[in-house]
C-alpha positions in Angstrom: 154.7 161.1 26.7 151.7 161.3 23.7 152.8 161.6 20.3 151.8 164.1 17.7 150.8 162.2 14.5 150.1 164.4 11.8 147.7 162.5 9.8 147.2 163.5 6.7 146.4 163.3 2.5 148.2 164.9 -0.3 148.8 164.2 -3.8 152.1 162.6 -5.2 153.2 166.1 -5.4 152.6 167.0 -2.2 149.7 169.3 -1.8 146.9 168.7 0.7 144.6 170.6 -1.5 144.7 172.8 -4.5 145.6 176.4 -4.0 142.2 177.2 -2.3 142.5 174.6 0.4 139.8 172.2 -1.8 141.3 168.3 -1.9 137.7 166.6 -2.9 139.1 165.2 -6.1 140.9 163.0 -3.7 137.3 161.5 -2.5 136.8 159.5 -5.9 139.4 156.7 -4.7 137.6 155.9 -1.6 137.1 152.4 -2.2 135.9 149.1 -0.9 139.6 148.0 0.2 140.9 151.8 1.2 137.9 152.1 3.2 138.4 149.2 5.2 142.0 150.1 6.0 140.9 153.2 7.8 137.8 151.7 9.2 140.0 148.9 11.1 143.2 150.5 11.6 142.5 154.7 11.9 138.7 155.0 12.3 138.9 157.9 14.9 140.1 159.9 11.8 136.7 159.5 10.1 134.2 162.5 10.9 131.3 162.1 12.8 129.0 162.2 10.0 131.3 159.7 7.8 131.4 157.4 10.9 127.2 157.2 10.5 127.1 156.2 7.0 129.9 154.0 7.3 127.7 152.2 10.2 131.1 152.6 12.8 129.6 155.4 14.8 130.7 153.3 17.9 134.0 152.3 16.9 136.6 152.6 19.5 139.4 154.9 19.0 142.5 152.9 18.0 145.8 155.4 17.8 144.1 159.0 18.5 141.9 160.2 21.5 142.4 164.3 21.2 142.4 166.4 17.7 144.1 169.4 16.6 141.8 170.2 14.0 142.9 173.4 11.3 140.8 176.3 11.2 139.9 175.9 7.9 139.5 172.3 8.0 136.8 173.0 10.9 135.0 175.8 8.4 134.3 172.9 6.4 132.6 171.3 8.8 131.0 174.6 10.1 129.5 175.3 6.6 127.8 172.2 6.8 125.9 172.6 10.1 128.5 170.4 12.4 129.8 172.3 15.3 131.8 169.3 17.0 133.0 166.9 13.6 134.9 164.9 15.6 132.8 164.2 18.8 134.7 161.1 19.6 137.7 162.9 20.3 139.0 165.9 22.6 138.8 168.7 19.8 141.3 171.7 19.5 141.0 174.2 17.1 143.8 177.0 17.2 142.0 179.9 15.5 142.8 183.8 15.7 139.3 184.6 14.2 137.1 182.6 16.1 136.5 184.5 19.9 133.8 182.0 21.1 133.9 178.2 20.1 130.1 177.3 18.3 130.0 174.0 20.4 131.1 173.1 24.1 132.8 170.0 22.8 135.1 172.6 20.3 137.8 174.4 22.6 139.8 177.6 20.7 143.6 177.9 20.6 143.5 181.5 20.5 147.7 182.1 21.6 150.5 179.5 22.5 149.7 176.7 20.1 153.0 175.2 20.8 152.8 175.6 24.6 149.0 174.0 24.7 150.3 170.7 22.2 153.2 170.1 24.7 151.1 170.5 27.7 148.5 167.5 25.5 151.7 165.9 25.4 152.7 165.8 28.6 149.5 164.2 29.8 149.7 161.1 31.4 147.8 158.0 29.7 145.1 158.5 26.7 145.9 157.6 23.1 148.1 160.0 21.1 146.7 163.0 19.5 146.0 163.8 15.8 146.9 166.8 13.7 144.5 167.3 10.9 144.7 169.5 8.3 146.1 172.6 8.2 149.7 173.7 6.5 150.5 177.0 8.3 149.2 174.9 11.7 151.4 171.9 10.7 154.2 174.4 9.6 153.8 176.2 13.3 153.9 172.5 14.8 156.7 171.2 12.4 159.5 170.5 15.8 156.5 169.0 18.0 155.4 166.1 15.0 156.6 163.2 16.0 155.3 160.6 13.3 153.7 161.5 9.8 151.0 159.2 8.2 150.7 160.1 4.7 147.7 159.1 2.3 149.2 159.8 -0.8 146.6 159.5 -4.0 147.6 158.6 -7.3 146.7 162.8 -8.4 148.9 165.3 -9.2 148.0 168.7 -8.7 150.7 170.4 -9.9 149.9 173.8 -7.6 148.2 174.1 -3.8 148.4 173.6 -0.1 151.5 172.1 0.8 151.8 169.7 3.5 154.0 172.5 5.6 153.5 176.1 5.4 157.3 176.8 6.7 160.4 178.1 5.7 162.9 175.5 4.5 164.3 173.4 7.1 165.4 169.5 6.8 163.8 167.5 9.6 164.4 163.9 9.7 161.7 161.2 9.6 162.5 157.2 9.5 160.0 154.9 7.4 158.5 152.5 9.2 156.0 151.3 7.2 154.3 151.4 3.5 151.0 150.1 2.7 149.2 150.5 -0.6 145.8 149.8 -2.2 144.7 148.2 -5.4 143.2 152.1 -6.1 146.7 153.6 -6.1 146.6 155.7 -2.7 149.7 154.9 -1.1 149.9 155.3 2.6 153.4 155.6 4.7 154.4 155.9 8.8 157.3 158.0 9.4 158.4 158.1 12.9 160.5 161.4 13.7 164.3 160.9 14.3 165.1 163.0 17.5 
């Protein structure tokens, strides 16, 4: 069975973005060490166009080989002339405003998010597949998350985007590793506790 990682940055207080969705203030501590760290170990959750300039466009895919990519996470891409961001990988994006995906690489979730994640799950081989962005997607998806990795940056934003757009519910998550960088980001592996 593939896992569903939600992969993801906030600030120490939690948001993934301020209360518009925006989280560039978090690009300023992309350095020299950080980068490496997600160039080795997660480099399928660089963009296509981050991949160039970093000069891994042809890195292999290490933990991730399909996306579930937030509708709003994909405008951002969209607004900058990139119809599939995340070539390397199988892309989903669950939208109820988008009728006709822009690329043939993009595929729309239009009903049954839940339903089309456990059928990606249920898949037999591949890598595992990666949630990014999106609090009302990742609040939908909350029971099919099996492991969290959280890039927390040394920002607090004190209002936003929270990592779950859900009503309260404890779910259980066990650590299984903490890493951190000389620039303050901070990132943890939680494995869900079924």
């Amino acid at each position: 069975m593939r896992k569903l990682t939600y992969f993801i940055a906030c600030s120490i207080d939690g948001f993934i973005g301020d209360p518009n969705g925006d989280a560039s203030s978090m690009l300023g501590l992309l350095d020299e060490e950080y980068l490496e760290f997600l160039k080795t170990e997660y480099p399928e959750t660089i963009p296509v166009h981050g991949r160039e300039a970093l000069g891994i466009q042809d890195a292999e895919n290490g933990h991730f080989d399909t996306l579930i990519q937030g509708r709003a996470s994909y405008q951002l891409a969209l607004d900058m002339g990139i119809t599939s961001p995340y070539a390397h990988l199988r892309e989903y994006v669950p939208s109820r405003t988008l009728e006709k995906s822009p690329d043939p690489r993009v595929e729309i979730i239009s009903e049954d998010l839940v339903g089309k994640v456990r059928e990606l799950k249920a898949e037999e081989g591949g890598l595992d597949i990666y949630l990014c962005g999106g609090a009302q997607i990742a609040g939908e998806l909350l029971d099919e998350i099996d492991e969290l990795v959280i890039k927390t940056y040394p920002q607090v934003y004190g209002a936003g985007m929270p990592m779950f757009g859900t009503d309260f519910a404890v779910t259980d998550f066990a650590l299984d590793w903490v890493r951190t960088f000389g620039n303050g980001v901070l990132v943890r592996k939680y494995t869900r506790k079924r």
